[in-house]
N, C-alpha and C positions, 0 to 999 in steps of 0.2 A: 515588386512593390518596395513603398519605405517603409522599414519593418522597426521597430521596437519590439524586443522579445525579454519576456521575464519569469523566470522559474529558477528554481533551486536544484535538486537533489538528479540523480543518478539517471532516472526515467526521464527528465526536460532533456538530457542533453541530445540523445539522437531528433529528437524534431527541430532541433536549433543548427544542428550540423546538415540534416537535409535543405532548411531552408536556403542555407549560406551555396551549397550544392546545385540549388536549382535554380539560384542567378536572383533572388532575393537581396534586398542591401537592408542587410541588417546594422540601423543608424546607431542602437545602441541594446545592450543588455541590461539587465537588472536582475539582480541576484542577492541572498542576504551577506551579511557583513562576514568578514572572516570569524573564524571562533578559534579559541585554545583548543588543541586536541593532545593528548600524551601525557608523557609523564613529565616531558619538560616543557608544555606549554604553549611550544610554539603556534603562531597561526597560520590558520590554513582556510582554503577559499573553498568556497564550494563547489562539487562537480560542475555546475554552471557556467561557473565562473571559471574554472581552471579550462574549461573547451573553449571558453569566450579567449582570452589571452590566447591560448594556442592557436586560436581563428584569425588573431591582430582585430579583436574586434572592442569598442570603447567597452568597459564596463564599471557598474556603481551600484551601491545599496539605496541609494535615493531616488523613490519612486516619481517624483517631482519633476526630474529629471527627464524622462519624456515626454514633458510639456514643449520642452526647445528643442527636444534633438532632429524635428523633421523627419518624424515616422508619421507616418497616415493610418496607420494602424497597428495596435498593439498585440502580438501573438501570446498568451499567458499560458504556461504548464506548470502546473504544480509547484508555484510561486510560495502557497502557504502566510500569505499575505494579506490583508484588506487592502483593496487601492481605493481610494477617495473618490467621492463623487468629481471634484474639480478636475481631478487627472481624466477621466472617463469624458467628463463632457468639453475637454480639448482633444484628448485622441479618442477615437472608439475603439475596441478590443474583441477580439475573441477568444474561447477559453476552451481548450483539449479538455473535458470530462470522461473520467470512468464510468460511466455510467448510462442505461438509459431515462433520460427525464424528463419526468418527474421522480421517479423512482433511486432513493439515494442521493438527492442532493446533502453538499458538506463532503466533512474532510476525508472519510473514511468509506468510498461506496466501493472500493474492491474486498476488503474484511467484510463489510458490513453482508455485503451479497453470497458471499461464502458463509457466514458465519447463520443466514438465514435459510440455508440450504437452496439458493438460487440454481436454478439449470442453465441461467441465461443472463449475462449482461451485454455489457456494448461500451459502445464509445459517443461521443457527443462531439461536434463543432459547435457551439453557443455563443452567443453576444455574451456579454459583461457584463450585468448593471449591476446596482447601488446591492441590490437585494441577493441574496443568498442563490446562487445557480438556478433564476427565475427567466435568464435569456432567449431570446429565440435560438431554434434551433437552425444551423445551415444543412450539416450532413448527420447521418448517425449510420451504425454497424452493429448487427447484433453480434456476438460472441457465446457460445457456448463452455459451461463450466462443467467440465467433466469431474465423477467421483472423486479423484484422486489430484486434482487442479490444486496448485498450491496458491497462496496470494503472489507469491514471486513472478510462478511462473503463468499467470492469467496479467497483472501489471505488466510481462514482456509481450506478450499478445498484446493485449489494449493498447502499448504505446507503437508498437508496429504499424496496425492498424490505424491510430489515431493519426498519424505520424502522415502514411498516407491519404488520409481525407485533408487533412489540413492542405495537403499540396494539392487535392482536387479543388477542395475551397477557392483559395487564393487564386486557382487558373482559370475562375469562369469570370467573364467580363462582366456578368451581373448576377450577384448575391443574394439565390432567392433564401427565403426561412420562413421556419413555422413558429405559432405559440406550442408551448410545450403543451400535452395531452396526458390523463391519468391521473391516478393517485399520489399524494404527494408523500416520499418518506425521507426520513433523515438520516444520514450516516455522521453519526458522530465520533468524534476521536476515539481510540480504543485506549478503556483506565486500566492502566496492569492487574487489578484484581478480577476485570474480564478475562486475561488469558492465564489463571488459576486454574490447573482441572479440579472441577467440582465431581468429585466421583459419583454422585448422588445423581448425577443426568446421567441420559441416555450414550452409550458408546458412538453411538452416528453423530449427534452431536459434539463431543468431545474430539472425535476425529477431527471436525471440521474446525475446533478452536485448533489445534496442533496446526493444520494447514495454512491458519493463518497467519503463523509463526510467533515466536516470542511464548509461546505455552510450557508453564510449568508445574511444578508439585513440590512438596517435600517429603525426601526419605531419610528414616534415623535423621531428622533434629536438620536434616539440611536440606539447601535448594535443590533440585532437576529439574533441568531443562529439559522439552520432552520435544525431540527437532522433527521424530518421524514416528509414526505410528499405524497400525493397521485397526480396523473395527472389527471387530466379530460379532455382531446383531443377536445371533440363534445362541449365542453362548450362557448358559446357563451355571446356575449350583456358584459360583463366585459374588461371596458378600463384597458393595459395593466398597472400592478405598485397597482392597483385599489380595495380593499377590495371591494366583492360583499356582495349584500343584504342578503345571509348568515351567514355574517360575519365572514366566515371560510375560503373562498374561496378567491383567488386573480389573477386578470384579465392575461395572457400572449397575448405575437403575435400570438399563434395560441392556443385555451384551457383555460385553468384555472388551478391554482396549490393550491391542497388541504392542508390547514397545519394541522396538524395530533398532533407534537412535537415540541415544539422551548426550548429556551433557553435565556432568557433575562438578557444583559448586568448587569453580577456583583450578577446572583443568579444559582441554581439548575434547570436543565432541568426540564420540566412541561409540560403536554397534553396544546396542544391550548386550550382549554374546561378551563382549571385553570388559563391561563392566562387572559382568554378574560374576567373571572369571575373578576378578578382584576384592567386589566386596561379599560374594557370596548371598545374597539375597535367597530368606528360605519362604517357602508356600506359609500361606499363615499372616505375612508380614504386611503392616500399614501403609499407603502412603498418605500424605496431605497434611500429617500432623503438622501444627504450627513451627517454623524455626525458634530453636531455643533463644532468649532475649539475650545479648551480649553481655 
């Protein structure tokens, strides 16, 4: 087919390179604008965009843009974009979702699913429209989230997975789909004071903010990062916040949360084992206390 494909980040780009793979004519790309990254500034394109050139394939930050390029249809992956209704009702599109839906639509349904103690998500082929991931659906796949599922490594499934429907999609000569069915919930962007551990919840839940990555705390007056953790449910006698007499472990509302990995403000990730060798962390000790103001 004539393809228009738009998506940004890391996860788009293998459904973009399968396409180009299975004899697809991808007319044009769409991806966001270069941005500064470093210390010197310079710009840089996005993984999208940097497979797109590698591919020799046209590409542009102007969604508009697909209105002339002679795509018949538009493949969206994690664009992170609104497209307008005008662009949609000259090409029609369909869009890779994490998700099964109704369940999780919006920006955030691989966090969101973890973070709700999900045993099960999936993947979507969906129409496009105006409204918030309200499209029919073409294919879908359930996926199973195991205990110890990180968002990383459930996002390289889903897009595997996705990746392959999409090429089932596109090969049948007639496009059946459903209205989507269920309950409607939302996953919304995650605000950095969600991945805070709050010592005060349960350890199973805290586990499950760590797996979704970006999870922190503060010790002595600074930040940590907390990259890996284990739950201890049955763990008892540790006040919540509270480094226990293992000096490894630290108290929840319900459990204990084992640190495993952290990352201390302004160095390289490190086992707790290398950290505690350095700063000595004793039983007794707080974390979450606020960072001292500059």
């Amino acid at each position: 087919m004539r393809l228009a494909y738009l998506g940004t980040p890391d996860i788009a780009v293998p459904p973009l390179r399968a396409l180009v793979e299975a004899g697809h004519e991808v007319r044009l790309v769409v991806s966001r604008a270069d941005r500064r990254r470093g210390r010197g500034g310079a710009l840089s394109p996005s993984p999208v965009k940097q497979a797109a050139l590698e591919l020799g394939l046209p590409v542009t930050d102007d969604v508009d843009a697909v209105i002339t390029s002679g795509a018949e249809l538009g493949v969206v992956v994690a664009f992170g974009r609104i497209i307008k209704p005008h662009v949609l009702l000259a090409v029609p599109m369909i869009n890779m979702h994490f998700s099964l839906l109704p369940r999780w639509r919006g920006a955030a349904p691989v966090e969101r699913a973890i973070l709700a103690g999900d045993t099960v998500t999936g993947v979507c082929i969906m129409d496009v429209e105006e409204q918030l991931d309200t499209g029919k659906i073409h294919a879908e796949r359930e996926v199973p989230i195991g205990p110890r599922t990180t968002a990383d490594e459930l996002r390289q499934q889903l897009v595997t997975i996705g990746t392959e429907l999409l090429l089932e999609v596109l090969a049948r000569p007639v496009r059946q789909c459903r209205p989507q069915r269920g309950e409607v919930t939302y996953a919304e962007k995650l605000r950095p004071e969600e991945l805070a551990l709050d010592w005060s919840k349960p350890a199973v839940y805290l586990d499950r903010v760590v797996r979704v990555g970006g999870a922190w705390t503060t010790f002595r007056g600074k930040r940590l990062k907390v990259l890996e953790a284990l739950p201890d449910p049955q763990a008892t006698g540790i006040e919540p916040g509270v480094l226990g007499a293992d000096r490894a472990t630290v108290g929840t509302a319900a459990g204990a949360l084992r640190l495993v990995t952290v990352q201390p403000e302004g160095k390289q990730p490190m086992s707790w084992a290398a950290f505690s060798n350095g700063a000595r962390p004793q039983p007794g000790e707080r974390f979450g206390t606020p960072p001292a103001t500059p």
